[in-house]
Structure formats: structure tokens, C-alpha cells
C-alpha positions in Angstrom: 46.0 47.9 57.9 48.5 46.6 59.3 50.4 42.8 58.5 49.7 41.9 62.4 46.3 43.2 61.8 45.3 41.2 58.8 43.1 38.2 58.9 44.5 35.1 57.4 41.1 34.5 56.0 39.3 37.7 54.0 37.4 38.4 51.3 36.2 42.3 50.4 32.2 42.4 50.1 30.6 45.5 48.9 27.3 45.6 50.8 26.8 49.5 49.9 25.5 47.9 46.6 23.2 45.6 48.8 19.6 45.4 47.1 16.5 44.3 47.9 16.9 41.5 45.9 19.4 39.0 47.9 23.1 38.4 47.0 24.9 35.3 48.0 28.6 34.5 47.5 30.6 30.9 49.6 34.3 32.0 49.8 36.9 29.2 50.6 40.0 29.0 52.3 43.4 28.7 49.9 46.0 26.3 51.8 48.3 29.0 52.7 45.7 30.9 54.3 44.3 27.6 56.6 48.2 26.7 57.4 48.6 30.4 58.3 45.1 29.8 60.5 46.2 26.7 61.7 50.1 28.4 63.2 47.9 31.1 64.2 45.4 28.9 66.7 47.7 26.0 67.7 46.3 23.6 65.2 47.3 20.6 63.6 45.6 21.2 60.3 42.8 23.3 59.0 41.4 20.7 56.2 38.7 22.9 54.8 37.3 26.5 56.0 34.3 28.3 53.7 31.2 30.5 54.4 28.2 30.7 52.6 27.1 34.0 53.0 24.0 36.0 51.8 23.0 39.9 52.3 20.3 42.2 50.9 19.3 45.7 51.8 16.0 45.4 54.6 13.3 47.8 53.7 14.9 50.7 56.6 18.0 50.9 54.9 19.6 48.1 57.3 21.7 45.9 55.5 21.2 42.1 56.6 24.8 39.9 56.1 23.7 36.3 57.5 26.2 33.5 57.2 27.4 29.9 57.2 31.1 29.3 58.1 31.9 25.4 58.1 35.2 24.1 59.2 37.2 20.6 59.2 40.2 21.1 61.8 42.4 18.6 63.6 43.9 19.5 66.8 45.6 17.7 69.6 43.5 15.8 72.7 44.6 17.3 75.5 44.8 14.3 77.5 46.0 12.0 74.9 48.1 14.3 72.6 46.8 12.3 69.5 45.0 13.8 66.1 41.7 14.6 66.9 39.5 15.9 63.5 36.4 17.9 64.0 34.0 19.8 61.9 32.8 22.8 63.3 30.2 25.0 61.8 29.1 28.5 63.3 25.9 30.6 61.4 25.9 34.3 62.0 24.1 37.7 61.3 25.6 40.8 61.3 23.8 44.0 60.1 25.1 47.2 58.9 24.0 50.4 58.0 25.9 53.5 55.8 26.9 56.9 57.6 27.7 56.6 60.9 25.2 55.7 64.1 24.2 58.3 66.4 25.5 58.7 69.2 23.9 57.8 72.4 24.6 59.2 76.0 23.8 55.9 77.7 24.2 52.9 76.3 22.1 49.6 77.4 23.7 46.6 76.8 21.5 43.5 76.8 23.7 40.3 76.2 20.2 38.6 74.3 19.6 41.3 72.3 21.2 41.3 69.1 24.3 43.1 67.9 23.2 46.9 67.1 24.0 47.9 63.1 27.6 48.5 62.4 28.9 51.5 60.3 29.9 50.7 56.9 32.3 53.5 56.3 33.7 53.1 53.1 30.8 50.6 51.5 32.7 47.7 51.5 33.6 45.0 54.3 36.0 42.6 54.6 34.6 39.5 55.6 36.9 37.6 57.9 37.2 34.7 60.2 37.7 36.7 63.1 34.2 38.6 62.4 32.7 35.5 61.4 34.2 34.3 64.9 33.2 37.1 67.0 29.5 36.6 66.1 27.4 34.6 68.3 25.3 31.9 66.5 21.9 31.4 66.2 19.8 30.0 69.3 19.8 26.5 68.9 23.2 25.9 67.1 26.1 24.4 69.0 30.0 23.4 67.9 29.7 19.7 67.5 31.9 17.3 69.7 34.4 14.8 68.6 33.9 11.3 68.9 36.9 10.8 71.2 35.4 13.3 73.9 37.6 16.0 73.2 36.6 19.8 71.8 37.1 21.3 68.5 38.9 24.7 69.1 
């Protein structure tokens, strides 16, 4: 992996040892790593950045990661230039499954379904803040607004 490819925010997780029985694990951000977030996204601060995550193997071999990332940022209104501190919290699910998937001829893409399994590969993931990003959250959970009316990142 490359430097430009690295995540400021990632912590291995070896889901090939998933279980029945669930695993859970919270991972928090050091201060380098939410400065290097914060350069990274135009930020004026990343205060606090953690997950909660938890993961056990599903009865078809299907390994469930669902998670809980919570963030305290400040960033600058965009009308007013001033500090403006949010929290922003994001659940996800991601699910994974060892080997690799078949291979389709057509693919169906349905933007309400959810994410098909992703390959483990090795039998370990990094979990990072871009992944934790790039999954949508659950119906019914939203980024909460600031007070002063403008958006968290």
C-alpha cells in the first residue's frame, strides 16, 4: 500500500476468525491521525473520532461487521467563516465472505438493496474511515445539524 493510499484512520481486524459468538472492539483516533484527517478534509479540528464496532460469523458463512463511528469536528460556516463544532455519527454494515465471489455475467444494481459480500482475501481488514465513510447508514439515521444552520462535513 502505498503512503497516498493509506487512511489516516486504520485499525487491522481479523474477521477470518469471526465466530458465531459476537466480537466487539471501539478503536479511537490518536491526535496525529485526526490533525492528519482534519488537513486531509479542510477542517478546523477533528476533536474526537471512534467506532464501536461488532462482527460475528452468520450461520452461511457470511461474516456481519456492523458499526458506530461518532465524530466531534469543527469546520468553518461558509457564510460566516467562524468555528462551527458538530458531532456527527454514521452506523454502518458491511458483510464479507472468504474466497472470492463468483462471477456474474450481468450485474443488477439496485441502489436499496444492500451492499453484496465483499472478499476477504487475506482474513484480515483494515478498518478505516474511508470504508466506514463509503457505507451508507441505516434507514432512519441522518448527520445531525449545527445550531448555527451550517453542515457538518
Amino acid at each position: 500500500m502505498t503512503t497516498a493510499a493509506r487512511s489516516e484512520f486504520s485499525r487491522p481486524v481479523a474477521l477470518d476468525r469471526a465466530t458465531v459468538a459476537p466480537h466487539f472492539r471501539e478503536i479511537v483516533a490518536t491526535e496525529a491521525e485526526r490533525a492528519a484527517l482534519a488537513r486531509r478534509l479542510g477542517l478546523a479540528g477533528v476533536d474526537l473520532l471512534s467506532a464501536r464496532l461488532n462482527w460475528r460469523r452468520e450461520a452461511s458463512g457470511i461474516i456481519s461487521l456492523e458499526g458506530e463511528l461518532e465524530a466531534q469536528v469543527t469546520q468553518s460556516c461558509v457564510v460566516t467563516l467562524e468555528p462551527v463544532a458538530a458531532r456527527v455519527t454514521d452506523r454502518f454494515v458491511r458483510h464479507f465472505v472468504q474466497g472470492s465471489l463468483p462471477t456474474e455475467d450481468e450485474v443488477v444494481i439496485d441502489p436499496e438493496a444492500d451492499d453484496p459480500p465483499e472478499p476477504l482475501g487475506d482474513g484480515s481488514t483494515p478498518i478505516r474511515g474511508r470504508r466506514a465513510a463509503r457505507c451508507r447508514p441505516k434507514p432512519g439515521r441522518r448527520r445531525r445539524r449545527a445550531r448555527s444552520g451550517c453542515w457538518p462535513p
